[in-house]
C-alpha positions in Angstrom: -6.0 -38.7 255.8 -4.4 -41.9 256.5 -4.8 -43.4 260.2 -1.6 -44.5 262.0 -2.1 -48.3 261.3 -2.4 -47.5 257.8 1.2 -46.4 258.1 2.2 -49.6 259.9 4.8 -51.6 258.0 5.6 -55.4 259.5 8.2 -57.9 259.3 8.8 -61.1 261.3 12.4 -61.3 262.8 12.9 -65.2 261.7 16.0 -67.0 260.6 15.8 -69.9 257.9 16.9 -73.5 258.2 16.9 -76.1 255.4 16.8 -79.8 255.6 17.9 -80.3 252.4 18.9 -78.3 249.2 18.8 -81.3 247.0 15.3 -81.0 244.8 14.2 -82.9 242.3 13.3 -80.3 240.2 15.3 -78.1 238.3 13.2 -74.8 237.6 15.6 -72.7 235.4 15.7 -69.4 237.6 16.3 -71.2 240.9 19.4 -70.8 242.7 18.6 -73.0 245.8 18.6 -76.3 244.8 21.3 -79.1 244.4 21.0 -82.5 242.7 19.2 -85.4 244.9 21.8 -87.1 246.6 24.3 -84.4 246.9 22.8 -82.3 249.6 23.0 -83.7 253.1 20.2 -83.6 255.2 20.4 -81.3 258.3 20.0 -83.1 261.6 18.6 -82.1 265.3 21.7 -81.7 266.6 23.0 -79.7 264.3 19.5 -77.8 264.4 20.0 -77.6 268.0 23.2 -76.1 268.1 21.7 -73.1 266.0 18.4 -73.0 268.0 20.4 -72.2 271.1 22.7 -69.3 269.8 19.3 -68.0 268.2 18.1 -67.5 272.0 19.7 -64.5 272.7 18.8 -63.0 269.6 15.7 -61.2 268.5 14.3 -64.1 266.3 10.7 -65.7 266.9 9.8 -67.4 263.5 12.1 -70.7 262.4 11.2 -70.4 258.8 11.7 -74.3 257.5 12.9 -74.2 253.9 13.0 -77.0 252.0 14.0 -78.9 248.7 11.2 -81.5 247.2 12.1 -85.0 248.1 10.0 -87.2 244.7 6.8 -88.0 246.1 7.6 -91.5 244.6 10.8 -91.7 246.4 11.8 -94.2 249.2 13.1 -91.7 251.5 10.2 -88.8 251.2 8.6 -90.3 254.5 11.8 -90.2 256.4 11.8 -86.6 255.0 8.8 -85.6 255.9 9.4 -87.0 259.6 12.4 -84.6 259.7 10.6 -81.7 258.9 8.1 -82.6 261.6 11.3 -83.1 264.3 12.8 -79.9 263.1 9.8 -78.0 263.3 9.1 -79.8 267.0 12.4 -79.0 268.2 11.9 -75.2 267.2 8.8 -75.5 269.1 10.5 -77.2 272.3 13.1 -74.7 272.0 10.9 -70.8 272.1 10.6 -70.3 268.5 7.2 -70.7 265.9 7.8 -73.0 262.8 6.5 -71.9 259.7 7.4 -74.4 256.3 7.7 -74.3 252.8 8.6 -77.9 251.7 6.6 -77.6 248.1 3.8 -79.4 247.3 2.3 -81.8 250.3 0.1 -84.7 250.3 -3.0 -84.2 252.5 -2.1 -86.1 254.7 1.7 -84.4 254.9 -0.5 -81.3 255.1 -2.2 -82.6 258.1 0.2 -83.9 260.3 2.8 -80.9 259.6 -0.5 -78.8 261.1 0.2 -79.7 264.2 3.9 -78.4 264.3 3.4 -75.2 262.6 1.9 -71.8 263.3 1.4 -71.4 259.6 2.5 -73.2 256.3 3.4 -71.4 252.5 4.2 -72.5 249.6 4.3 -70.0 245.9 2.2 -70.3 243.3 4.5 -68.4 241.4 2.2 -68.3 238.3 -0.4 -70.2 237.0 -0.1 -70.2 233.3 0.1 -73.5 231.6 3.1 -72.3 228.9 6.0 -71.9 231.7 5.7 -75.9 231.6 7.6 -75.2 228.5 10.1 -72.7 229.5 11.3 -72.0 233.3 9.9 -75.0 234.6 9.7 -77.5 231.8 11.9 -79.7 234.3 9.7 -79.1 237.5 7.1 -81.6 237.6 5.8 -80.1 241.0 5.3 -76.9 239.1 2.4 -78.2 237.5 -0.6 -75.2 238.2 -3.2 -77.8 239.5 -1.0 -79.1 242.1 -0.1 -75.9 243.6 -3.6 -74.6 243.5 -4.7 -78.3 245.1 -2.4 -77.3 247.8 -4.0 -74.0 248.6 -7.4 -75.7 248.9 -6.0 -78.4 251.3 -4.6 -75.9 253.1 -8.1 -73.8 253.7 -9.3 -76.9 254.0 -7.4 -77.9 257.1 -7.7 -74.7 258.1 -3.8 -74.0 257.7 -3.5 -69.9 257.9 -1.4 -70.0 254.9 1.0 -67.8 253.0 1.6 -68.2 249.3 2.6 -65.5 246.0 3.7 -64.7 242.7 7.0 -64.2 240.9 7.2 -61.9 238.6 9.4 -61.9 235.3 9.7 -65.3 234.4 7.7 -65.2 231.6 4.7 -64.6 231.8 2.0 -62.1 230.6 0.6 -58.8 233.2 -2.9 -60.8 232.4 -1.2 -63.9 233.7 -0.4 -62.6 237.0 -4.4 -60.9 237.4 -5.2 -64.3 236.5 -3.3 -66.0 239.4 -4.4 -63.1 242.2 -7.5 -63.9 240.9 -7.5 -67.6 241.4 -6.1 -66.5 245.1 -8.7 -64.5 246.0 -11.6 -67.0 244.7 -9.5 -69.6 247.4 -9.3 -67.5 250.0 -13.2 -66.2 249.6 -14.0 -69.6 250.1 -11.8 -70.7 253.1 -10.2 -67.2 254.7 -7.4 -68.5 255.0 -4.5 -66.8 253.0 -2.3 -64.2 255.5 -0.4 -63.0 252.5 0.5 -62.4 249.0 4.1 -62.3 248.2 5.2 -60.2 244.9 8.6 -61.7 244.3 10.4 -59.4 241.3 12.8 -62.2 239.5 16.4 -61.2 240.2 19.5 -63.0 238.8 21.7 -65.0 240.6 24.8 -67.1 240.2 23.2 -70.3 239.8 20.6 -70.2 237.3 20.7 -70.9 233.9 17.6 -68.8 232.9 19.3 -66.1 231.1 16.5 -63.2 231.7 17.4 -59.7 232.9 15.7 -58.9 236.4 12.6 -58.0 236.8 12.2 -54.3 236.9 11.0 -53.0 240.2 10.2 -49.7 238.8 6.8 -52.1 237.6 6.2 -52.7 241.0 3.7 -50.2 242.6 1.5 -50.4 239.6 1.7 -54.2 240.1 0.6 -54.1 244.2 -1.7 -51.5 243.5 -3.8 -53.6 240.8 -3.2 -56.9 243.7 -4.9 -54.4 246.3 -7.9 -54.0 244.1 -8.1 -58.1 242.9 -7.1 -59.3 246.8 -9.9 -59.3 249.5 -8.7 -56.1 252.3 -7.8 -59.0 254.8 -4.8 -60.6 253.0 -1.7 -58.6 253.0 0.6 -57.7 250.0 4.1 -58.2 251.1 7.2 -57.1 248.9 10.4 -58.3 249.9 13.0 -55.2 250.2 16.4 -57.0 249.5 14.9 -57.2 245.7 14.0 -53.6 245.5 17.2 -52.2 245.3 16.2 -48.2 245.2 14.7 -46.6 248.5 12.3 -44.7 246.7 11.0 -47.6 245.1 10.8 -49.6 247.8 8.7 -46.5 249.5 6.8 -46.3 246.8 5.1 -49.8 247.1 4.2 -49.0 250.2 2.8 -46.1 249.1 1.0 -48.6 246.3 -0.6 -50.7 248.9 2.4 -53.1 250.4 2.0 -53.6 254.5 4.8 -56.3 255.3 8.4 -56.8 254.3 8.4 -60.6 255.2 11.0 -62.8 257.4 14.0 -60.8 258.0 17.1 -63.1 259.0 21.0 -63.1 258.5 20.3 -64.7 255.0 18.1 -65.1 252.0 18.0 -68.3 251.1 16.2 -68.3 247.9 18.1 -65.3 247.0 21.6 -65.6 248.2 23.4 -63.2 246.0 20.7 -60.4 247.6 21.5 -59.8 251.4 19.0 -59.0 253.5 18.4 -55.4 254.4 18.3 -55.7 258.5 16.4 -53.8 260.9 17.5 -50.6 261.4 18.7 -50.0 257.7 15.0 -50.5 256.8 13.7 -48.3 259.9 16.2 -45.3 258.7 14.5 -45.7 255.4 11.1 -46.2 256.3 10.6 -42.8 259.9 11.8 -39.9 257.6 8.7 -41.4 254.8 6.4 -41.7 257.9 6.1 -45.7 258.1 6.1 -47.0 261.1 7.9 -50.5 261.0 7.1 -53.0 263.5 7.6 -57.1 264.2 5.3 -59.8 264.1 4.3 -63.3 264.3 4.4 -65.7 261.6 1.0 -66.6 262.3 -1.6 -63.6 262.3 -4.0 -63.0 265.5 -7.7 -63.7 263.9 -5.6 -67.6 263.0 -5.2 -68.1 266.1 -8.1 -70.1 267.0 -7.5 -72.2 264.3 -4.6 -73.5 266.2 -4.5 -76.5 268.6 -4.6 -75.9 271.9 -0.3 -76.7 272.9 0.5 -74.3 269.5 -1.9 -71.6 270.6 -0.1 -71.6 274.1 3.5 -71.2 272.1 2.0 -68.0 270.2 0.1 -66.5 273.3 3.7 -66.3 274.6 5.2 -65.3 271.9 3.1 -62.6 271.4 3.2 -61.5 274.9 7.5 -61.4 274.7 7.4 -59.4 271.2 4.7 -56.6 273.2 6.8 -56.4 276.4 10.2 -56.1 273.7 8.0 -53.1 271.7 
């Protein structure tokens, strides 16, 4: 018999700002990115502005999603400082800052630490042959830097979010072979929150010509994850991309526990609207899941925190209890 936590599905209510679109690489199934130098750059005031209206609204996580300035290139530091201002300003302003910018330096790694409740970034997939397919233009994409990342992160004691994406050409033993890699990383350092199992799904702006990735695969998928992943990471499945309700329930069923940052927009998938709150609650009480917010940092991380950051999260935490 399954206890109630065991039927506990979470979310974090976030909302997602980009600094930039522009990226230098051009991975063939994206449909986020523009060409450097034709993206402006978001600035505080501007950030401001949304931070405020967001106040009255039932958000807590500021997830800061960005294109890859070329680590070569003159303005990456003046990047990277904006990242760090946006991510203080969300801070200054009630909310917990959580990025994905792509690969980091160390040092990048380090001082955006100290801004952030947690960090991400995808591994996606770790087989060598996609360098000559979906991401033969993505010199970021390369499997030893993203892996390098993930170290640096348990390294620096980042609690750390990261995950796979499914139907882009790779093999089923491909994607055992990157949970795999995750769980030897996270063995070492305890530091991964979640797994992400992102099903490919078209959009207007690729050029990858590759039907979607069938979510009907899906519960096998998370239910092989749950065996490879250590019990203290969770799976998370994001709903917008699992069209059928049944399905959806059914990797939940299969070992999925959290439905990921749930805003007005998916910015990585924008022809896929986000299914809100109560749509996924009327799906989720008949089935018997109980669906419930949280933090985009999870409570045995918090004492990896400094002290100002843990202060932010202990009052977070208190506002989302008293809001339950």
């Amino acid at each position: 018999m399954l206890s109630n936590n065991s039927r506990t599905v979470t979310y974090s209510p976030a909302y997602t700002i980009v600094p930039t679109y522009e990226c230098f690489n051009r991975c063939s199934y994206c449909n986020f990115r523009t060409d450097p130098g034709k993206s402006p750059w978001l600035n505080l005031s501007a950030a401001e502005s949304i931070f405020k209206q967001l106040q009255n609204e039932n958000v807590c996580e500021i997830l800061i999603l960005s294109g890859e300035v070329h680590p070569n290139s003159a303005r990456r530091k003046e990047w990277l400082q904006r990242i760090y201002d946006l991510c203080e300003l969300a801070f200054s302003m009630g909310f917990l800052p959580h990025t994905n910018a792509g690969p980091l330096s160390f040092a990048e790694m380090q001082k955006l630490k100290n801004v952030n409740v947690s960090m991400g970034l995808m591994l996606e997939q770790l087989t060598p042959k996609l360098l000559n397919t979906v991401h033969r233009h993505a010199p970021s994409k390369l499997p030893e830097v993203r892996l390098q990342q993930l170290a640096w992160a348990g390294e620096l004691k980042i609690p750390f979010t990261t995950g796979l994406l499914l139907g882009i050409g790779e093999t089923i033993d491909d994607c055992w072979e990157t949970l795999t890699a995750i769980s030897q990383l996270h063995q070492r350092y305890h530091h991964i929150q979640e797994v992400i199992l992102q099903p490919h799904s078209p959009g207007n702006q690729q050029t990858f010509d590759a039907p979607p990735f069938d979510p009907h695969q899906l519960p096998e998928i998370i239910a092989k994850a749950r065996q490879i992943l250590p019990t203290d990471i969770t799976i998370q499945i994001p709903p917008n991309l699992v069209k059928d309700d049944q399905w959806l329930l059914a990797c939940l069923a299969s070992g999925a526990r959290d439905l990921g940052g749930i805003g007005p927009k998916d910015e990585v998938n924008p022809d896929y609207p986000h299914i809100q709150e109560q749509a996924l609650r009327e799906i989720l009480q008949p089935a018997g899941w109980e669906l419930v917010p949280r933090l985009p940092v999870y409570p045995q991380f918090d004492h990896w925190l400094s002290g100002e950051v843990q202060g932010a999260v202990k009052r977070s935490r208190k506002k989302m209890v008293n809001s339950l």
